[in-house]
C-alpha positions in Angstrom: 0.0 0.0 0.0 1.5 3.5 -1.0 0.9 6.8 1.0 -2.0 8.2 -0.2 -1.5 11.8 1.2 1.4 13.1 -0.6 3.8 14.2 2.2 5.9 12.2 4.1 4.1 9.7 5.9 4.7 10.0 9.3 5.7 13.8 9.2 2.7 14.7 11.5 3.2 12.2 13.5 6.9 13.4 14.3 5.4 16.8 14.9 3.1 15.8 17.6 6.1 13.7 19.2 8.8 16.5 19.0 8.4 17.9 22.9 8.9 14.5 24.6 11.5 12.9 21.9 14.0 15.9 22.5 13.5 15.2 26.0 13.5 11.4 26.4 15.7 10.6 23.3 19.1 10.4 25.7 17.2 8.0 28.4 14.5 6.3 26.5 16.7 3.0 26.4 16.1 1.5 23.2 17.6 4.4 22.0 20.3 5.4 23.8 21.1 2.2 25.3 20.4 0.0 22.0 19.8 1.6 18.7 22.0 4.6 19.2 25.3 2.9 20.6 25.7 0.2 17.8 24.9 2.8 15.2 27.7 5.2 16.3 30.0 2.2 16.6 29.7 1.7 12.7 31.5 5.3 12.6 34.8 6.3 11.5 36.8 8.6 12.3 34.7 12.2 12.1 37.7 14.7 12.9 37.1 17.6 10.7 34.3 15.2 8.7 31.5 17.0 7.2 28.6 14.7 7.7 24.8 15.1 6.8 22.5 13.7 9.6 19.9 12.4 7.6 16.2 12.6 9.4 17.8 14.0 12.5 14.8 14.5 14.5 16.0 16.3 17.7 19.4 16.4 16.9 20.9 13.4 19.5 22.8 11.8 16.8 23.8 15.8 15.1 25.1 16.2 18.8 27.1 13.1 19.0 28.8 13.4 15.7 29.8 17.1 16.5 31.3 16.0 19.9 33.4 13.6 18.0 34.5 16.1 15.6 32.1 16.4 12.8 30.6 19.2 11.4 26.3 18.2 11.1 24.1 19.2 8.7 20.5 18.3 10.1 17.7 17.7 7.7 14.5 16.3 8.2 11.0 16.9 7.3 9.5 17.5 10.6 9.1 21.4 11.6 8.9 20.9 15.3 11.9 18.7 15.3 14.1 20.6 13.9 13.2 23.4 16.0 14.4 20.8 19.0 18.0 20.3 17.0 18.3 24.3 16.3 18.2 24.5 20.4 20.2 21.4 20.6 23.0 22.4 17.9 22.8 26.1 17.7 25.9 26.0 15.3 24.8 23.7 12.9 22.8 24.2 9.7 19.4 22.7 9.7 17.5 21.9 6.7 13.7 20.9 5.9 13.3 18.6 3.6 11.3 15.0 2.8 14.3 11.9 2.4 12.1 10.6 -0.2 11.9 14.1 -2.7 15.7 14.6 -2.7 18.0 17.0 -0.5 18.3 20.5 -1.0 22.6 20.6 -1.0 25.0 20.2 -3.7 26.5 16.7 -4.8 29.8 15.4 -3.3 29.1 17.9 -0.4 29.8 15.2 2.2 32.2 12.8 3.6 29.5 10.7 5.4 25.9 10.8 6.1 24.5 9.0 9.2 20.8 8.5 9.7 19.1 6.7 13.3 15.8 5.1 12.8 14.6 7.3 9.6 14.9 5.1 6.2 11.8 3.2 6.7 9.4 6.2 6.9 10.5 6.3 3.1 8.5 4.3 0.5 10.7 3.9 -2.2 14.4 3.4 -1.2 16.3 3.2 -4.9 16.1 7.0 -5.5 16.8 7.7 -1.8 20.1 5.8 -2.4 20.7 7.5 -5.7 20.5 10.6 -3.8 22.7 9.6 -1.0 25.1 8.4 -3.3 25.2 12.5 -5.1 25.6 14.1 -2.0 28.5 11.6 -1.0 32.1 12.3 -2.1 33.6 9.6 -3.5 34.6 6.7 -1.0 32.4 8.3 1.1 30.4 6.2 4.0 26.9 5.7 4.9 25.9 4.7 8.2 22.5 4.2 9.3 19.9 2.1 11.2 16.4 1.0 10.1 13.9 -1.3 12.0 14.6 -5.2 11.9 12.4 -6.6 9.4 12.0 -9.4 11.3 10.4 -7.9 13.9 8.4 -5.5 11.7 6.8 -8.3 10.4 5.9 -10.4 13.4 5.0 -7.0 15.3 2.7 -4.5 12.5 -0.8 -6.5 12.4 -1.0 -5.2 9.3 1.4 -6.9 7.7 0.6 -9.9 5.5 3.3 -10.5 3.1 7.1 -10.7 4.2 8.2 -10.6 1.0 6.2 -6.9 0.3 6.6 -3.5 1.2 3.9 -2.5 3.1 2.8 0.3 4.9 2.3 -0.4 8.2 1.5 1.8 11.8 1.6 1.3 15.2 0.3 3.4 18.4 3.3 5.2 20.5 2.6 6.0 24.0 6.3 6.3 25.3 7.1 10.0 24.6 4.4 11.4 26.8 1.3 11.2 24.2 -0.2 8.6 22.2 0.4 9.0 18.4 0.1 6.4 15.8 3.6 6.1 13.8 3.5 5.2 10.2 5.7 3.3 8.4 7.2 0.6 6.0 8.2 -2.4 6.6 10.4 -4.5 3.9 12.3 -7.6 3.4 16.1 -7.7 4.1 16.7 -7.8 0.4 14.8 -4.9 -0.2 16.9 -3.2 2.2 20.4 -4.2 0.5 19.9 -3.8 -3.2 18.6 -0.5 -3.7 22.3 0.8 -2.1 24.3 -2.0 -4.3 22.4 -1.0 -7.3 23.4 2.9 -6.3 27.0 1.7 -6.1 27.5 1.4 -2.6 29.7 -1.3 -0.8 28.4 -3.2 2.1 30.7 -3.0 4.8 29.1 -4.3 8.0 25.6 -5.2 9.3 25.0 -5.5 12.8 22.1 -6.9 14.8 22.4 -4.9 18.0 21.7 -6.3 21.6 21.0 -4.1 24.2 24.3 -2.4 26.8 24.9 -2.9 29.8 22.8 0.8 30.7 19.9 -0.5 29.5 19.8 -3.4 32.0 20.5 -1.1 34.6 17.6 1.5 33.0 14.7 -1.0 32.2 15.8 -4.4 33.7 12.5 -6.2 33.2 12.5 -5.2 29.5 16.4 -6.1 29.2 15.9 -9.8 28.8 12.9 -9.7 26.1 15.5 -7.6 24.1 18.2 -9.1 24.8 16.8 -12.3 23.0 14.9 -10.9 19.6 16.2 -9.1 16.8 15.0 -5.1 16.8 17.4 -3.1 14.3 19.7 -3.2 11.9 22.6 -1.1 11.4 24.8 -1.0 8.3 27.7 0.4 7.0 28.0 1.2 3.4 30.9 2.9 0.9 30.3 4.8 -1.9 32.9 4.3 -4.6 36.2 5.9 -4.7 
Protein backbone atom coordinates (compact mmCIF):
# COMPACT_ATOMS: atom_id res chain seq x y z
CA UNK A 1 0.00 0.00 0.00
CA UNK A 2 1.48 3.51 -0.97
CA UNK A 3 0.90 6.75 1.02
CA UNK A 4 -1.98 8.18 -0.24
CA UNK A 5 -1.46 11.79 1.21
CA UNK A 6 1.36 13.14 -0.60
CA UNK A 7 3.75 14.17 2.20
CA UNK A 8 5.94 12.18 4.11
CA UNK A 9 4.14 9.67 5.91
CA UNK A 10 4.73 10.04 9.35
CA UNK A 11 5.73 13.84 9.21
CA UNK A 12 2.65 14.72 11.51
CA UNK A 13 3.20 12.21 13.54
CA UNK A 14 6.94 13.37 14.28
CA UNK A 15 5.42 16.76 14.94
CA UNK A 16 3.12 15.85 17.65
CA UNK A 17 6.08 13.73 19.21
CA UNK A 18 8.83 16.47 18.95
CA UNK A 19 8.44 17.88 22.87
CA UNK A 20 8.85 14.48 24.55
CA UNK A 21 11.50 12.94 21.91
CA UNK A 22 14.03 15.92 22.50
CA UNK A 23 13.51 15.16 26.00
CA UNK A 24 13.53 11.45 26.38
CA UNK A 25 15.67 10.56 23.33
CA UNK A 26 19.12 10.40 25.69
CA UNK A 27 17.23 7.96 28.37
CA UNK A 28 14.46 6.30 26.50
CA UNK A 29 16.67 2.99 26.36
CA UNK A 30 16.08 1.48 23.19
CA UNK A 31 17.63 4.38 22.02
CA UNK A 32 20.28 5.38 23.83
CA UNK A 33 21.11 2.22 25.29
CA UNK A 34 20.41 0.01 22.05
CA UNK A 35 19.81 1.59 18.72
CA UNK A 36 22.05 4.62 19.23
CA UNK A 37 25.31 2.89 20.58
CA UNK A 38 25.67 0.17 17.81
CA UNK A 39 24.88 2.78 15.19
CA UNK A 40 27.67 5.16 16.31
CA UNK A 41 30.01 2.24 16.63
CA UNK A 42 29.71 1.72 12.65
CA UNK A 43 31.50 5.34 12.59
CA UNK A 44 34.84 6.26 11.54
CA UNK A 45 36.82 8.64 12.32
CA UNK A 46 34.67 12.20 12.14
CA UNK A 47 37.74 14.73 12.86
CA UNK A 48 37.06 17.58 10.65
CA UNK A 49 34.25 15.23 8.70
CA UNK A 50 31.49 16.97 7.17
CA UNK A 51 28.56 14.69 7.71
CA UNK A 52 24.75 15.08 6.81
CA UNK A 53 22.51 13.67 9.57
CA UNK A 54 19.89 12.44 7.61
CA UNK A 55 16.18 12.58 9.43
CA UNK A 56 17.83 14.02 12.51
CA UNK A 57 14.80 14.51 14.51
CA UNK A 58 16.00 16.27 17.73
CA UNK A 59 19.37 16.43 16.86
CA UNK A 60 20.93 13.44 19.54
CA UNK A 61 22.82 11.79 16.82
CA UNK A 62 23.82 15.76 15.11
CA UNK A 63 25.11 16.23 18.85
CA UNK A 64 27.08 13.13 19.03
CA UNK A 65 28.78 13.41 15.67
CA UNK A 66 29.83 17.07 16.54
CA UNK A 67 31.30 16.02 19.94
CA UNK A 68 33.39 13.61 18.05
CA UNK A 69 34.46 16.11 15.57
CA UNK A 70 32.14 16.43 12.75
CA UNK A 71 30.57 19.23 11.37
CA UNK A 72 26.34 18.20 11.12
CA UNK A 73 24.07 19.21 8.67
CA UNK A 74 20.48 18.28 10.06
CA UNK A 75 17.67 17.71 7.68
CA UNK A 76 14.47 16.30 8.24
CA UNK A 77 10.96 16.86 7.25
CA UNK A 78 9.51 17.49 10.57
CA UNK A 79 9.08 21.38 11.60
CA UNK A 80 8.86 20.93 15.25
CA UNK A 81 11.90 18.73 15.25
CA UNK A 82 14.12 20.59 13.88
CA UNK A 83 13.24 23.35 16.05
CA UNK A 84 14.37 20.75 19.00
CA UNK A 85 18.03 20.28 16.98
CA UNK A 86 18.33 24.25 16.33
CA UNK A 87 18.23 24.50 20.40
CA UNK A 88 20.24 21.43 20.62
CA UNK A 89 23.03 22.40 17.87
CA UNK A 90 22.83 26.12 17.65
CA UNK A 91 25.87 25.97 15.33
CA UNK A 92 24.75 23.71 12.88
CA UNK A 93 22.82 24.16 9.73
CA UNK A 94 19.35 22.74 9.72
CA UNK A 95 17.50 21.91 6.74
CA UNK A 96 13.67 20.92 5.85
CA UNK A 97 13.35 18.56 3.60
CA UNK A 98 11.28 14.98 2.77
CA UNK A 99 14.29 11.94 2.40
CA UNK A 100 12.07 10.59 -0.21
CA UNK A 101 11.90 14.11 -2.67
CA UNK A 102 15.66 14.58 -2.70
CA UNK A 103 18.01 17.04 -0.46
CA UNK A 104 18.28 20.46 -1.05
CA UNK A 105 22.64 20.64 -1.01
CA UNK A 106 25.01 20.17 -3.67
CA UNK A 107 26.54 16.70 -4.80
CA UNK A 108 29.85 15.40 -3.27
CA UNK A 109 29.11 17.87 -0.38
CA UNK A 110 29.77 15.20 2.25
CA UNK A 111 32.25 12.84 3.65
CA UNK A 112 29.52 10.70 5.44
CA UNK A 113 25.91 10.84 6.06
CA UNK A 114 24.50 8.99 9.15
CA UNK A 115 20.78 8.54 9.71
CA UNK A 116 19.07 6.68 13.34
CA UNK A 117 15.76 5.10 12.85
CA UNK A 118 14.64 7.30 9.56
CA UNK A 119 14.89 5.08 6.17
CA UNK A 120 11.85 3.19 6.72
CA UNK A 121 9.39 6.21 6.89
CA UNK A 122 10.48 6.33 3.09
CA UNK A 123 8.51 4.31 0.47
CA UNK A 124 10.73 3.85 -2.24
CA UNK A 125 14.37 3.36 -1.19
CA UNK A 126 16.31 3.16 -4.87
CA UNK A 127 16.08 7.01 -5.50
CA UNK A 128 16.80 7.70 -1.83
CA UNK A 129 20.06 5.81 -2.43
CA UNK A 130 20.72 7.54 -5.70
CA UNK A 131 20.53 10.56 -3.77
CA UNK A 132 22.69 9.56 -0.98
CA UNK A 133 25.12 8.41 -3.33
CA UNK A 134 25.24 12.46 -5.06
CA UNK A 135 25.57 14.06 -2.04
CA UNK A 136 28.50 11.61 -0.98
CA UNK A 137 32.12 12.33 -2.15
CA UNK A 138 33.63 9.61 -3.46
CA UNK A 139 34.57 6.68 -1.02
CA UNK A 140 32.39 8.28 1.07
CA UNK A 141 30.40 6.16 4.02
CA UNK A 142 26.85 5.65 4.92
CA UNK A 143 25.90 4.75 8.18
CA UNK A 144 22.49 4.21 9.28
CA UNK A 145 19.88 2.14 11.16
CA UNK A 146 16.39 1.00 10.06
CA UNK A 147 13.92 -1.25 11.99
CA UNK A 148 14.58 -5.23 11.94
CA UNK A 149 12.36 -6.63 9.39
CA UNK A 150 11.97 -9.44 11.34
CA UNK A 151 10.40 -7.85 13.87
CA UNK A 152 8.41 -5.49 11.68
CA UNK A 153 6.83 -8.34 10.42
CA UNK A 154 5.87 -10.44 13.42
CA UNK A 155 4.98 -7.01 15.33
CA UNK A 156 2.74 -4.48 12.48
CA UNK A 157 -0.77 -6.49 12.35
CA UNK A 158 -1.04 -5.20 9.30
CA UNK A 159 1.36 -6.89 7.67
CA UNK A 160 0.56 -9.91 5.48
CA UNK A 161 3.30 -10.51 3.09
CA UNK A 162 7.09 -10.65 4.23
CA UNK A 163 8.18 -10.58 0.96
CA UNK A 164 6.18 -6.86 0.32
CA UNK A 165 6.57 -3.52 1.22
CA UNK A 166 3.86 -2.47 3.06
CA UNK A 167 2.79 0.29 4.89
CA UNK A 168 2.31 -0.43 8.23
CA UNK A 169 1.49 1.83 11.77
CA UNK A 170 1.65 1.33 15.24
CA UNK A 171 0.26 3.37 18.38
CA UNK A 172 3.33 5.19 20.51
CA UNK A 173 2.62 6.01 23.98
CA UNK A 174 6.29 6.26 25.35
CA UNK A 175 7.10 10.02 24.59
CA UNK A 176 4.36 11.43 26.78
CA UNK A 177 1.34 11.21 24.21
CA UNK A 178 -0.25 8.58 22.21
CA UNK A 179 0.36 8.96 18.36
CA UNK A 180 0.15 6.36 15.84
CA UNK A 181 3.57 6.12 13.76
CA UNK A 182 3.53 5.16 10.23
CA UNK A 183 5.69 3.34 8.35
CA UNK A 184 7.24 0.62 5.97
CA UNK A 185 8.20 -2.36 6.57
CA UNK A 186 10.43 -4.49 3.85
CA UNK A 187 12.30 -7.61 3.44
CA UNK A 188 16.10 -7.69 4.14
CA UNK A 189 16.67 -7.77 0.38
CA UNK A 190 14.76 -4.89 -0.20
CA UNK A 191 16.94 -3.16 2.22
CA UNK A 192 20.44 -4.20 0.53
CA UNK A 193 19.91 -3.83 -3.18
CA UNK A 194 18.56 -0.55 -3.73
CA UNK A 195 22.29 0.79 -2.08
CA UNK A 196 24.32 -1.99 -4.30
CA UNK A 197 22.35 -1.00 -7.28
CA UNK A 198 23.39 2.86 -6.25
CA UNK A 199 27.03 1.75 -6.12
CA UNK A 200 27.47 1.37 -2.63
CA UNK A 201 29.75 -1.26 -0.78
CA UNK A 202 28.40 -3.17 2.14
CA UNK A 203 30.70 -2.99 4.78
CA UNK A 204 29.07 -4.32 8.02
CA UNK A 205 25.64 -5.15 9.25
CA UNK A 206 25.01 -5.47 12.77
CA UNK A 207 22.12 -6.86 14.83
CA UNK A 208 22.40 -4.94 17.97
CA UNK A 209 21.68 -6.28 21.59
CA UNK A 210 21.05 -4.05 24.25
CA UNK A 211 24.33 -2.40 26.79
CA UNK A 212 24.85 -2.85 29.84
CA UNK A 213 22.84 0.79 30.75
CA UNK A 214 19.89 -0.53 29.48
CA UNK A 215 19.77 -3.45 32.01
CA UNK A 216 20.48 -1.06 34.63
CA UNK A 217 17.55 1.53 32.96
CA UNK A 218 14.66 -0.99 32.23
CA UNK A 219 15.82 -4.37 33.67
CA UNK A 220 12.48 -6.17 33.18
CA UNK A 221 12.46 -5.20 29.47
CA UNK A 222 16.37 -6.07 29.19
CA UNK A 223 15.87 -9.84 28.80
CA UNK A 224 12.92 -9.71 26.12
CA UNK A 225 15.54 -7.62 24.14
CA UNK A 226 18.23 -9.12 24.78
CA UNK A 227 16.77 -12.27 22.99
CA UNK A 228 14.86 -10.88 19.56
CA UNK A 229 16.17 -9.06 16.77
CA UNK A 230 14.98 -5.06 16.75
CA UNK A 231 17.41 -3.09 14.35
CA UNK A 232 19.66 -3.16 11.88
CA UNK A 233 22.57 -1.12 11.42
CA UNK A 234 24.77 -1.02 8.31
CA UNK A 235 27.67 0.37 7.05
CA UNK A 236 27.97 1.15 3.37
CA UNK A 237 30.87 2.92 0.93
CA UNK A 238 30.35 4.84 -1.91
CA UNK A 239 32.95 4.33 -4.55
CA UNK A 240 36.19 5.89 -4.75
Amino acid sequence: MSNPTGRPVAQGAYDELAAGYDREGDTKPSNAYLERPATCSLLPDLEGARVLDAGCGAGHLAAELRTRGATAVCLDASREMLAYARERIPAADVLQADLGSGFPVADDAFDGVASSLAFHYVEDWTPLFQELRRVLRPGGWLVFSVQHPHADFEEYAEAENYHERELVSAVWDSFGTEVTVPAYRRPLSAMVSPALEAGFRLDRLLEPTPTDAYCEANPERYEYEATRPNFLCFRFFAPA
